[in-house]
VEXVEXTI-27987 format. One record per residue (C-alpha): z negated, x, y negated. Coordinates in steps of 0.001 Angstrom, whole numbers, plus 500000, padded with zeros to 6 digits. Each point is the difference from the previous one (the first is absolute). Layout:
BEGIN
ZXY/...
REM end
This chain:
BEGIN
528703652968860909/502031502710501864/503660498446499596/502907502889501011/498445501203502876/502236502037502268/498789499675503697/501197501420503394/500192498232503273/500732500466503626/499758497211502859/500754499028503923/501451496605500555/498232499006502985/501785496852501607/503029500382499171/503361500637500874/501843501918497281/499987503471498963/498131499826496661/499913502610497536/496301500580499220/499707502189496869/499525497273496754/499740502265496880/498346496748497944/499438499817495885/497141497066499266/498355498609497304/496504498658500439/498129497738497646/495940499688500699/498730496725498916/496839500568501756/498100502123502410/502039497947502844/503112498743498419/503013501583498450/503478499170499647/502560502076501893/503741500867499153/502502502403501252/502534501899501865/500742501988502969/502259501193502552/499776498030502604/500453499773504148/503997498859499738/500555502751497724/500334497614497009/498455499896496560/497353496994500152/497884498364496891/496320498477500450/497710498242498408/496645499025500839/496082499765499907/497438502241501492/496724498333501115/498085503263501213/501494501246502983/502897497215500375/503362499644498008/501845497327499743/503588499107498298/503845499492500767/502450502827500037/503395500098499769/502918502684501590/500089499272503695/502615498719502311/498504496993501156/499263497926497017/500466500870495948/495880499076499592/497267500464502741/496656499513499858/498052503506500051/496586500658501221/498242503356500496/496256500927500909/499596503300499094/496854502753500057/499514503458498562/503639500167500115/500688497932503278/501943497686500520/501078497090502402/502612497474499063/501383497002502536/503915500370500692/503162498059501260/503082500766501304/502677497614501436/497433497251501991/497472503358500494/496653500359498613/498276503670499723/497987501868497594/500697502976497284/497076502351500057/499978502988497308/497885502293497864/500659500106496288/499174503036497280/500158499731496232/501424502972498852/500199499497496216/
REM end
């Protein structure tokens, strides 16, 4: 178990329209229940410049959950696929589709 992790992120929004902020200080919790499971939950700063909430399950590589503190809905759906710290997450924005690519370092 490694819950209170403090992480640091930057991304691109490729896709898309706005202008995103793309530095996510994040805090997580993460629960292994096996070699290829665990249960995901935390925080970060995210691309609107808003506080948002997640949680979720990791199968290996891929994360999957809802998260909250966007514009566009109170709950989305959140998936990730992330490896040795990269990451690659779909996106929308008013009718527009694009993708949020990043790199992501535990500090603590």
């Amino acid at each position: 178990m490694s819950c209170l992790s403090l992480l640091l992120a930057a991304s691109i929004h490729v896709g898309l329209e706005g202008d995103y902020q793309n530095v996510h200080p994040h805090v997580r919790c993460e629960v292994e229940h096996s070699f290829f499971n665990s249960t995901i939950v935390g925080a970060y700063y995210n691309s609107e410049s808003k506080v948002s909430t997640y949680v979720g399950q990791q199968f290996g590589i891929i994360e999957i959950g809802v998260v909250t503190g966007y514009s566009s809905y109170s709950l989305l759906p959140m998936l990730r696929i992330k490896k040795n710290g990269w990451y690659i997450s779909p996106a929308y924005e008013k009718d527009n589709w694009g993708v949020v690519l990043g790199y992501e370092k535990k500090i603590f």
